[in-house]
VONUVEX-428003 format. One record per residue (C-alpha): z negated, y, x negated; residue in three letters. Coordinates in steps of 0.001 Angstrom, whole numbers, padded with zeros to 6 digits, always signed. Layout:
<rs>
ZYXALA;...
</rs>
This chain:
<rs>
+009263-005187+003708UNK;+010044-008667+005322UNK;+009526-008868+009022UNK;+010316-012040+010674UNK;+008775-014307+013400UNK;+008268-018118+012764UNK;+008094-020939+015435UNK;+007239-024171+015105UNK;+009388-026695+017122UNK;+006784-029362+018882UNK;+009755-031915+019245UNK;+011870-033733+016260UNK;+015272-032701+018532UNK;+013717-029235+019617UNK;+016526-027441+017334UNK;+019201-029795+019353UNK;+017805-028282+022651UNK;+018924-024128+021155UNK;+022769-024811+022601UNK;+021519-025577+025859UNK;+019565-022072+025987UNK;+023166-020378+027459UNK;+021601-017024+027583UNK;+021204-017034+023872UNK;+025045-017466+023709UNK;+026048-013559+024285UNK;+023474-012758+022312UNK;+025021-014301+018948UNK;+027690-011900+016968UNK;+031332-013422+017042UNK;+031627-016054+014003UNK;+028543-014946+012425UNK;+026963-018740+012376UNK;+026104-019994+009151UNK;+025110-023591+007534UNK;+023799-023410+004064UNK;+021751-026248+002156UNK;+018413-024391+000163UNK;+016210-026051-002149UNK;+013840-023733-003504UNK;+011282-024173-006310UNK;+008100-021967-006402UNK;+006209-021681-009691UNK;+002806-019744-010856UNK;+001161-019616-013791UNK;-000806-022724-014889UNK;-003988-020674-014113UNK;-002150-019759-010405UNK;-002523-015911-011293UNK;-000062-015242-008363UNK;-002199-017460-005562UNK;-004940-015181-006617UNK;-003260-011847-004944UNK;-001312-013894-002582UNK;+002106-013768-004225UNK;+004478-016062-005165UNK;+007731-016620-006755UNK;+010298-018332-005795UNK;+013915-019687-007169UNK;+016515-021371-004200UNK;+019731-022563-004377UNK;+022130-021494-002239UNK;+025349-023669-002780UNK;+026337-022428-006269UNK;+024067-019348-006141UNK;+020614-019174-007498UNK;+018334-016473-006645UNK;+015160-015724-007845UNK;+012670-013832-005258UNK;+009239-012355-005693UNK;+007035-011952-002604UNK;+003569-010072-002141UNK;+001774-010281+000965UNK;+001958-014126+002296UNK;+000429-013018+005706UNK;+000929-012252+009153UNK;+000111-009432+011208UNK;-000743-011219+014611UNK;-001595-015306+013765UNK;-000894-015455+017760UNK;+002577-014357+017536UNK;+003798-015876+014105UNK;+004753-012519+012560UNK;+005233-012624+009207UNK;+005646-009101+006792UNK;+005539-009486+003361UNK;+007066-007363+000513UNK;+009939-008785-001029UNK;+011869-008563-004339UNK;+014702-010393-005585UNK;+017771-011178-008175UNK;+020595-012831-008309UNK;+021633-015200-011340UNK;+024657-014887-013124UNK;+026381-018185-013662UNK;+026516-019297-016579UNK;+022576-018572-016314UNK;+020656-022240-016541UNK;+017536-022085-014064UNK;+015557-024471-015637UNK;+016428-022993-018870UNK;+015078-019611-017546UNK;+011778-020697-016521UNK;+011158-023232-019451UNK;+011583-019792-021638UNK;+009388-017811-019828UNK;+009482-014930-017313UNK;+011150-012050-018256UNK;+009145-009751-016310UNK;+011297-006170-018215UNK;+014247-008258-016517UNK;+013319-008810-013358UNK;+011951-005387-012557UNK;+015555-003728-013926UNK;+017707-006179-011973UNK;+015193-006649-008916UNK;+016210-005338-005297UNK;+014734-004900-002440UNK;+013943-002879+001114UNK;+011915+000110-000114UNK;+009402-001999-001534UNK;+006956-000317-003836UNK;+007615-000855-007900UNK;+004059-000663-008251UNK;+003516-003531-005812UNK;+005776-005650-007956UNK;+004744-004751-011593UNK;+000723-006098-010648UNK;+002627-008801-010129UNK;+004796-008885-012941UNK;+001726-008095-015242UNK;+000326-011439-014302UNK;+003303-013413-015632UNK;+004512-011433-018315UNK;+004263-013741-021413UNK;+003358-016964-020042UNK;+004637-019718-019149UNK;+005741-021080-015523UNK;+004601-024381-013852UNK;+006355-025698-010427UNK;+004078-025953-007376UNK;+005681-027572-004948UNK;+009083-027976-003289UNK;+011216-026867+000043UNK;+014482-028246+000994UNK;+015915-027307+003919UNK;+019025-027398+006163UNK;+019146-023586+007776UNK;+021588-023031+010462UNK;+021336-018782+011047UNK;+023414-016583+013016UNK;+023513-012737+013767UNK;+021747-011885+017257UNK;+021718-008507+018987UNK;+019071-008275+021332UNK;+018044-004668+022867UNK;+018550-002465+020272UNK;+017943-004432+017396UNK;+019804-006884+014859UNK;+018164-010254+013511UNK;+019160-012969+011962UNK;+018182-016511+013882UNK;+017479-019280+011285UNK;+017152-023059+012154UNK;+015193-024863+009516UNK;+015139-028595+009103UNK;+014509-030485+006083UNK;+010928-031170+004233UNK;+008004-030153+001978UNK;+007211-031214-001279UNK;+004180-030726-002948UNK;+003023-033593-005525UNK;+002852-036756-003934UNK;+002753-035082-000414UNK;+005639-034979+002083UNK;+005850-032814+005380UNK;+008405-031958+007793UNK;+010377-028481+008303UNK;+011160-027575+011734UNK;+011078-024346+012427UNK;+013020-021441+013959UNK;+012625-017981+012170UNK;+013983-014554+013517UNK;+014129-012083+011231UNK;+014629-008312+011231UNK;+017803-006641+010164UNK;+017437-003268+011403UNK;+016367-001558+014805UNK;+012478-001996+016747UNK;+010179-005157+015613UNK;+009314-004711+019770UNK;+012569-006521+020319UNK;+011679-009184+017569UNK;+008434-010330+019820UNK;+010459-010013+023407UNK;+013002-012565+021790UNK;+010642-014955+020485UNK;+008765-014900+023773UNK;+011868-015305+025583UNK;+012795-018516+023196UNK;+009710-019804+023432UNK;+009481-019837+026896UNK;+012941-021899+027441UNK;+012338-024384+023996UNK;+009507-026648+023115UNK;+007856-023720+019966UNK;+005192-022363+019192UNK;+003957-019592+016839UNK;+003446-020616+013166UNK;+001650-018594+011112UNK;+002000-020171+007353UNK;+005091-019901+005622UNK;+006905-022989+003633UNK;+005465-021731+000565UNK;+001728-021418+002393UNK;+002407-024881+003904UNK;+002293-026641+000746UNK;-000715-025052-000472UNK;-002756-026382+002347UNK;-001095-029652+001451UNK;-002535-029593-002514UNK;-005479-028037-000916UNK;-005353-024691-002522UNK;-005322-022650+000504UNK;
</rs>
């Protein structure tokens, strides 16, 4: 299961304003900051089988790394807090494997399930959703590419990883903005994932934000 708080930065240079937050400095783990450029693709059915049980899948690029992810779930426990748990399944391509290629073929649903990982997740969960794809063919929904800037934080007890998103949404002729902080679980008590986002968002222009990229675009081709 994915746990992970979103905020919504109510300022273009909000993510600028994170170094001056100097108490958030010996909170960070020793050269654990990361820059990576994402671009991720989501696709469903032509009929959107997976919008009907509120699933979705997903294929980003990570530098030279593709990776494929199912998720189940696209909701939030507390809308007032931005907490976000979804289940979450994913798999890593090989490289000489072509993306586009894979998805213009068809989903192969006995693949996915034998290569998939994930945190305890249920295989039930993900073969419903596998069911609804299995022999037919994938059509792109929308678009999210994305500068994330994440680093390893101990706070309390508890590990998470602190993502800075910035880049935009795609989704048909429709353009939006990303800029967002997320704060994700790693291990330890989700009690210390709200004290930290209430402690950031009482130093930095945020506030909670309770769709995800994916959920975003939806609203923006009015399918949500």
């Amino acid at each position: 299961m994915e746990t992970e708080l979103k905020l919504r930065f109510l300022r273009e240079d909000g993510p600028k304003l994170l170094s001056d937050v100097f108490w958030l400095r010996d909170l960070v783990m020793p050269e654990s900051t990361i820059v990576r450029e994402m671009y991720s693709t989501y696709f469903d059915t032509a009929d959107h089988d997976l919008l009907t049980i509120k699933a979705s899948l997903r294929i980003r690029k990570e530098g030279d790394v593709h990776v494929v992810t199912i998720k189940r779930g696209d909701g939030f426990t507390d809308p007032g807090s931005g907490l976000h748990q979804r289940m979450e399944w994913s798999v890593e391509l090989d490289e000489d494997e072509e993306p586009e290629t894979f998805f213009k073929v068809g989903f192969d649903v006995d693949w996915f399930l034998r290569c998939s990982v994930s945190e305890g997740d249920p295989d039930e969960a993900l073969r419903e959703v596998l069911a609804l794809l299995d022999g037919k063919p994938l059509v792109e929904i929308c678009q999210a590419n994305f500068t994330r800037e994440s680093m390893d934080v101990g706070y309390g007890d508890t590990l998470m990883e602190l993502s800075v998103d910035t880049g935009e949404l795609i989704a048909g002729d429709k353009r939006e903005s990303i800029c967002e902080l997320e704060i994700e679980l790693k291990e330890g008590d989700a009690r210390d994932l709200f004290a930290l986002g209430e402690e950031l968002a009482g130093s930095l222009p945020l506030e909670p934000e309770s769709r995800s990229k994916y959920g975003r675009c939806l609203n923006m081709l009015d399918y949500a």
